[in-house]
C-alpha positions as CSV (number, residue, x, y, z in Angstrom):
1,X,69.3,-68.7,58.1
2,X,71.4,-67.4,61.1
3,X,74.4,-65.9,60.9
4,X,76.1,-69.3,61.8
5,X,74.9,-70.9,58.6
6,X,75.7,-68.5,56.4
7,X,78.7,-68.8,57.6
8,X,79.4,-72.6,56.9
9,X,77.5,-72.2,53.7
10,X,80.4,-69.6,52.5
11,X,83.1,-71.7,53.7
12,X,81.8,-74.9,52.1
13,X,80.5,-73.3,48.8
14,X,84.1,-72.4,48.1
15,X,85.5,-75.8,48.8
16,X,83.3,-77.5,46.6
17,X,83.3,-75.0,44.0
18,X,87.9,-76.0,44.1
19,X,86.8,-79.8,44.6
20,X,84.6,-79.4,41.3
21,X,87.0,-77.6,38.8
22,X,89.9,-80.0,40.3
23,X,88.0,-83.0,39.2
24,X,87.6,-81.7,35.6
25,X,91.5,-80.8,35.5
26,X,93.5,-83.0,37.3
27,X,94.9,-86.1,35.4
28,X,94.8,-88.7,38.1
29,X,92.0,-90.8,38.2
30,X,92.3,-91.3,42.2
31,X,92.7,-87.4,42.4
32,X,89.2,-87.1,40.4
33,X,87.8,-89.0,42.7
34,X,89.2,-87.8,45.7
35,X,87.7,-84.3,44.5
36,X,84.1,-85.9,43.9
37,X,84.3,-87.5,46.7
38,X,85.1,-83.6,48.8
39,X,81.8,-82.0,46.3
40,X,79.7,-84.8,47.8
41,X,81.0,-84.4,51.9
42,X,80.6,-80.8,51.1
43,X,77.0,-80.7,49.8
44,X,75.7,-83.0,52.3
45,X,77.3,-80.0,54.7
46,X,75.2,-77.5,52.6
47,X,71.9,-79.9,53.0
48,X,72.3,-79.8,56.5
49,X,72.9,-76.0,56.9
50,X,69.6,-75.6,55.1
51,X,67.4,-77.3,57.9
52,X,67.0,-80.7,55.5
53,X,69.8,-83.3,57.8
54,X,68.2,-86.6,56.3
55,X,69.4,-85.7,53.2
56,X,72.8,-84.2,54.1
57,X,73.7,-88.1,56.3
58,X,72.0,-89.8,53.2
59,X,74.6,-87.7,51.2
60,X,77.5,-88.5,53.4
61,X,76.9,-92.4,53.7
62,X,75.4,-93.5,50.1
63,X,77.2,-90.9,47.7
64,X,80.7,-90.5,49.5
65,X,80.8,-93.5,52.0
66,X,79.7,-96.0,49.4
67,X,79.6,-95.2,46.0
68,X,82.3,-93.1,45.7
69,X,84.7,-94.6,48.3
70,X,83.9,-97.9,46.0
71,X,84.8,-96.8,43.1
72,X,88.5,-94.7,44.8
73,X,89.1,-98.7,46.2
74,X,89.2,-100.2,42.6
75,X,90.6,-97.4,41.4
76,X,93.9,-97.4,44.0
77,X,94.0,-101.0,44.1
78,X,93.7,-102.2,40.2
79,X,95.7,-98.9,39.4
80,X,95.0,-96.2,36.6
81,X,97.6,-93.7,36.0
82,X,98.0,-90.7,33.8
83,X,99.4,-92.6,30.9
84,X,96.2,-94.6,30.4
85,X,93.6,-92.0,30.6
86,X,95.7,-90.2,27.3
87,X,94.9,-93.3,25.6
88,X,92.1,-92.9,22.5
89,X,90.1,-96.1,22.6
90,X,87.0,-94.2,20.6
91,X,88.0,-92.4,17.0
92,X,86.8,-88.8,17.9
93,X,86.0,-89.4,21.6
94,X,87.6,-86.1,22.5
95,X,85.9,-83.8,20.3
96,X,82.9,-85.6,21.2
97,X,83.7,-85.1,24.8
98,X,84.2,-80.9,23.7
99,X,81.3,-80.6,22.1
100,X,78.9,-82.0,24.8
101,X,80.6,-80.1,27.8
102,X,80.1,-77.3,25.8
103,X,76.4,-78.1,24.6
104,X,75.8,-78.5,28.6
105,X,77.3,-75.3,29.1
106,X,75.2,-73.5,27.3
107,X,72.3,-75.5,28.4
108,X,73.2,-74.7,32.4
109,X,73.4,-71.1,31.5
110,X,70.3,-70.9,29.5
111,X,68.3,-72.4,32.4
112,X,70.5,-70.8,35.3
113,X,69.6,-67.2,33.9
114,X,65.4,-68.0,33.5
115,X,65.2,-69.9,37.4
116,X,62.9,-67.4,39.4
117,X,63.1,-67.9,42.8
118,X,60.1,-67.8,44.9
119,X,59.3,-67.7,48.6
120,X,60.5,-71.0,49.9
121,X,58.3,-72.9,51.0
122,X,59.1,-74.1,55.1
123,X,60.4,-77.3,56.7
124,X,57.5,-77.3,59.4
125,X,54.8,-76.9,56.2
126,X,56.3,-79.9,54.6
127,X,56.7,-82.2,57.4
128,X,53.0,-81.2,58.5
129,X,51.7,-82.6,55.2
130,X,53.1,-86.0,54.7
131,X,53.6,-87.1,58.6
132,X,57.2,-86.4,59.0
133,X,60.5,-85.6,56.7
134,X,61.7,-89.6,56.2
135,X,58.0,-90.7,55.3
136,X,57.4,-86.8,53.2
137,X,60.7,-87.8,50.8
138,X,59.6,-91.3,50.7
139,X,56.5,-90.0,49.4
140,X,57.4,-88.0,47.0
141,X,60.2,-90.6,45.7
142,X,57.9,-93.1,44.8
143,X,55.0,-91.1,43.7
144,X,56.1,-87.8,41.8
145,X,59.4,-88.2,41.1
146,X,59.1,-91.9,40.6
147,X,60.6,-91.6,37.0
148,X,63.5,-89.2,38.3
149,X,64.3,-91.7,41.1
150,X,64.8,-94.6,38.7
151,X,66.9,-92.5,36.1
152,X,69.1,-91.6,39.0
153,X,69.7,-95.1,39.6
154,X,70.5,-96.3,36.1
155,X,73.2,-93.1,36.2
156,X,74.5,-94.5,39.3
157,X,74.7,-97.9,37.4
158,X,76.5,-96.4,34.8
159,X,78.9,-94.6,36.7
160,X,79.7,-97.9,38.0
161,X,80.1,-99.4,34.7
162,X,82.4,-96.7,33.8
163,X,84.8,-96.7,36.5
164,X,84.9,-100.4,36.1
165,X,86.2,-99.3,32.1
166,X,88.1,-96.9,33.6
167,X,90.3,-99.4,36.0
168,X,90.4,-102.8,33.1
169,X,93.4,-103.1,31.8
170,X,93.7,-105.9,29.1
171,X,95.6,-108.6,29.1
172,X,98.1,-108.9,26.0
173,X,99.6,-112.4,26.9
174,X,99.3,-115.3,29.6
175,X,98.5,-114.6,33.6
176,X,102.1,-115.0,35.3
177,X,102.2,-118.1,37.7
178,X,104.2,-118.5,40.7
179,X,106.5,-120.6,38.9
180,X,107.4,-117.9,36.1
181,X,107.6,-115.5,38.3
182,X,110.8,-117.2,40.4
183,X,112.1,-118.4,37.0
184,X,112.4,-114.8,36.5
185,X,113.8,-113.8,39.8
186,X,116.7,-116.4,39.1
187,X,117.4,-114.9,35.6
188,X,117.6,-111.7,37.0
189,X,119.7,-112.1,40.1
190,X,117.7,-110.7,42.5
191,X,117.6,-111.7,46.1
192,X,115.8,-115.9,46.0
193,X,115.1,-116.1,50.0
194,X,112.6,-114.0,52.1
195,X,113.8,-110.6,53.7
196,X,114.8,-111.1,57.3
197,X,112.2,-110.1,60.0
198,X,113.1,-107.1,62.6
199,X,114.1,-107.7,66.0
200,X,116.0,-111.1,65.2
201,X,118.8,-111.7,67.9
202,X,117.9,-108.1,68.9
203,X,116.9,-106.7,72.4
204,X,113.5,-105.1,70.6
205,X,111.1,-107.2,68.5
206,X,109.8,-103.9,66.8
207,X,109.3,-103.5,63.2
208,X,111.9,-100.4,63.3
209,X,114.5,-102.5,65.0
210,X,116.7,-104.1,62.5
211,X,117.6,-107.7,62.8
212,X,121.3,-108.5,63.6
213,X,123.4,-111.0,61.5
214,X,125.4,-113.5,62.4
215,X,128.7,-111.2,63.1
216,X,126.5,-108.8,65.2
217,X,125.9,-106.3,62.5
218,X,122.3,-104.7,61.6
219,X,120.5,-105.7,58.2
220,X,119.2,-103.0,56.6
221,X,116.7,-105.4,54.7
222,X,115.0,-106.4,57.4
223,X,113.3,-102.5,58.0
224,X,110.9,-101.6,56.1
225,X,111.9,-98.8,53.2
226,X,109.4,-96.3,54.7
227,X,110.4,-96.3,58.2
228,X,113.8,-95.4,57.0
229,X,113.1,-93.2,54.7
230,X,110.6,-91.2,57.3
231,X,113.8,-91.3,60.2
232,X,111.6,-93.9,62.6
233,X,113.8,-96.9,62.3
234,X,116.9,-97.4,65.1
235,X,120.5,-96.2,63.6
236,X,123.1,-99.0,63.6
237,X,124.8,-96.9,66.5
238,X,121.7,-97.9,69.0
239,X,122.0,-101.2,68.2
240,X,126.0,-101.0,69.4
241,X,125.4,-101.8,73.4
242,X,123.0,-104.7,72.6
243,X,125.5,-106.9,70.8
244,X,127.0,-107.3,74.1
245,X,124.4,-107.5,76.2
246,X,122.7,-110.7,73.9
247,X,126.2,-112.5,73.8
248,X,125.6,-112.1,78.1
249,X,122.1,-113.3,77.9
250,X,122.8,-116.3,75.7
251,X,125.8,-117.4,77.3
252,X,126.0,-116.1,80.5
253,X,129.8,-117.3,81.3
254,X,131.2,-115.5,78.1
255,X,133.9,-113.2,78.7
256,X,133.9,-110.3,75.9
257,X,134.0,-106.5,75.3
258,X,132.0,-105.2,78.2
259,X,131.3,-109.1,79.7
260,X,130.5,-110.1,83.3
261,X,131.4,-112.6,84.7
């Protein structure tokens, strides 16, 4: 490995080693799997630094572009926030969560301190024997590690399961309908008829050009919260010169502040 590689391979073993203690102590379930989802990008980085590139694009596309992009969709748009993680559905589920991180702990040590590293064994060697990488991992997928292969996908299954637990949120009393939920906009005052749309009887048609009422003034309703709060949308004092000027185009004889004839 040139000097290159080990390069990347220290910059990315860093990152992922962050990415995976983030995803066992943040509190978010969209942050956890924002951080799984940077371990995954990461080690298909690493794969590819070690001369095996099938296996890094495989990691990218299935493990981070599918699966775990999948499961950060449901997550953000069924919502899961802090306060429903804390909830105990299982008596004991914590202490049995403790004990079998722990019991892996040990288990990842034990084996971590006995792995003997041999002379690895070289990409040319193992492409020479099956006919190529793609039909070599094929190969050994559904011949030795048939078994290993077919666990991994039941885990994968699981995980899916899980996340679908993760992001259910049950239902204590009847699904609102449109009709309760304007019943309840009445009760509560709010405002009955849509928001105005930008640009209306202004010069601009843009989303961060407020629409003018009927005395020439902006509406504030009609830009969207974000543009204001980021500084993108038009002040009311641009919009000052262009009351005139649509009073002109409109009626063209009108005589007014700043009219032609």
């Amino acid at each position: 490995m040139g000097s290159g590689e080990a390069w990347l391979f220290w910059i990315l073993a860093p990152l992922m080693t962050v990415a995976a203690l983030g995803l066992l102590v943040v509190r978010k379930a969209v942050h956890a799997a924002l951080s799984m989802a940077v371990v995954m990008v990461a080690l298909g980085g690493v794969y590819v630094v070690l001369g095996a590139p099938f296996l890094g694009v495989v990691q990218v596309f299935v493990y981070t572009g599918a699966v775990m992009m999948l499961f950060l969709f449901v997550l953000m748009l069924i919502g899961v926030d802090a306060s429903d993680s804390l909830v105990e559905t299982i008596r004991g589920q914590r202490l049995a969560a403790v004990l079998a991180g722990l019991g892996f702990a040990v288990l990842l040590v034990a084996v971590a301190s006995r792995v003997a590293l041999g002379e690895p064994a070289g990409l040319a060697g193992a492409n020479a024997e099956y006919g190529g990488n793609i039909t070599g991992l094929a190969a050994l997928i559904f011949s030795r590690f048939f078994w290993a292969f077919e666990l991994t996908g039941a885990l994968l299954v699981t995980a899916a399961l899980g996340a679908m637990v993760l992001a259910h949120r049950e239902r204590l009393g009847p699904r609102p309908t449109q009709r309760s939920i304007s019943e309840a906009r009445l009760r509560e005052g709010k405002r009955i008829t849509p928001l105005p749309n930008p640009g209306v009887y202004a010069r601009h048609n843009s989303v961060d050009t407020p629409a003018l009422l009927p005395d020439g003034t902006p509406s504030e309703l009609s830009v969207s919260r974000v543009l204001t709060a980021r500084g993108q949308a038009r002040s009311n004092s641009d919009l000052v010169d262009d009351v005139p000027e649509i009073v002109r185009e409109i009626d063209p004889g009108h005589r007014g502040t700043g009219g032609r004839d």
